[in-house]
C-alpha positions as CSV (number, residue, x, y, z in Angstrom):
1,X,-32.1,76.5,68.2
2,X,-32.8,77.3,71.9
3,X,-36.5,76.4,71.4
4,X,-35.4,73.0,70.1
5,X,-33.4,72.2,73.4
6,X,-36.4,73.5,75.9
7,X,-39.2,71.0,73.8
8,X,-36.2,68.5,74.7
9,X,-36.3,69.3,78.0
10,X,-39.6,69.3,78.3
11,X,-39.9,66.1,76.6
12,X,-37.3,64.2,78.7
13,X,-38.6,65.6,81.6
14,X,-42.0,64.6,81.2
15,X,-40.6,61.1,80.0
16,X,-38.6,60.8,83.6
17,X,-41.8,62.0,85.7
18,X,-43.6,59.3,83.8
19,X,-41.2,56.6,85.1
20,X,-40.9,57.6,88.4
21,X,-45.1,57.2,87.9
22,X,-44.7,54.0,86.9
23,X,-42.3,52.6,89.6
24,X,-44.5,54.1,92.0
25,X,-47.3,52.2,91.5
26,X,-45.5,49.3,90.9
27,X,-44.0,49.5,94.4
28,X,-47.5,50.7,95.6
29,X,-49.5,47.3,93.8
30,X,-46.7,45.3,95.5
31,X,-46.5,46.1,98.6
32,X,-50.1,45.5,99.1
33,X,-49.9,42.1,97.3
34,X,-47.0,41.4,100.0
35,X,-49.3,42.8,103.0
36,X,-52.3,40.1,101.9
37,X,-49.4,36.9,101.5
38,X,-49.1,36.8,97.8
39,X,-46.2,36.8,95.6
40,X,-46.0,40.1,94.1
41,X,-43.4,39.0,91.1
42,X,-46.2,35.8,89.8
43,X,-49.2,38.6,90.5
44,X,-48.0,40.9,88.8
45,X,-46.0,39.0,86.1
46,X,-50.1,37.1,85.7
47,X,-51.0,40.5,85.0
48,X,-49.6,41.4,82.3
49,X,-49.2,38.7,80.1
50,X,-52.8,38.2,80.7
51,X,-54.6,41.5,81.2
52,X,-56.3,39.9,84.1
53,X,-56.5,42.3,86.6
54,X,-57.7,39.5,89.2
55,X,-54.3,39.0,89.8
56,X,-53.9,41.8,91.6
57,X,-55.6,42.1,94.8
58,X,-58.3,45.1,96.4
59,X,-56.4,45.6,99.2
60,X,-55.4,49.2,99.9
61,X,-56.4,49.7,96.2
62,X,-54.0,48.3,94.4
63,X,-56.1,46.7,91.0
64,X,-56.9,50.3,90.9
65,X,-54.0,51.7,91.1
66,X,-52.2,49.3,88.6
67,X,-54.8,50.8,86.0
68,X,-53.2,54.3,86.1
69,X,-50.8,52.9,83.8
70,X,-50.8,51.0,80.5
71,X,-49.1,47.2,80.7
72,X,-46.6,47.9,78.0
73,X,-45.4,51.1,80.3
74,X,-44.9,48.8,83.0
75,X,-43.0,46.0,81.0
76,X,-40.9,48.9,79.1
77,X,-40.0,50.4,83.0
78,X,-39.0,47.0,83.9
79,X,-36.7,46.4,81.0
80,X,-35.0,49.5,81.1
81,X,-34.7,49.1,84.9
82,X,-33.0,45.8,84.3
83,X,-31.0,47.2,81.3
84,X,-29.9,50.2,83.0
85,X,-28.2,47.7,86.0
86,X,-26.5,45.3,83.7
């Protein structure tokens, strides 16, 4: 039984580290979209209904850095953000 509860551990905490990886780049991706004048919700929102990664600019890396994570982790972060604060 106490094997069980550590692989859940380990699971939920791997699950949680993976979120706060997520966020991260999404804050990362828009603040640069925000430094270069663009609208970081329509960029990023082009992005992934698209797949397009010209929506996202160069600057300080960010089309990059949005790659580090799949598009359905992003839109599954951003549901359970909004979820989680209704």
């Amino acid at each position: 039984m106490g094997e069980r509860m550590d692989e859940t551990r380990v699971i939920q905490k791997i699950e949680t580290d993976r979120r706060q990886q997520v966020r991260e780049v999404l804050q990362q991706v828009s603040d640069a979209l925000k430094e270069k004048g663009y609208n970081p919700t329509f960029h990023i929102t082009g992005y992934l209904l698209s797949g397009d990664p010209a929506y996202i600019t160069y600057h300080q890396n960010a089309r990059n850095i949005i790659r580090r994570v799949e598009r359905d982790e992003i839109l599954e972060e951003l549901i359970n953000s909004y979820l989680e604060r209704r």
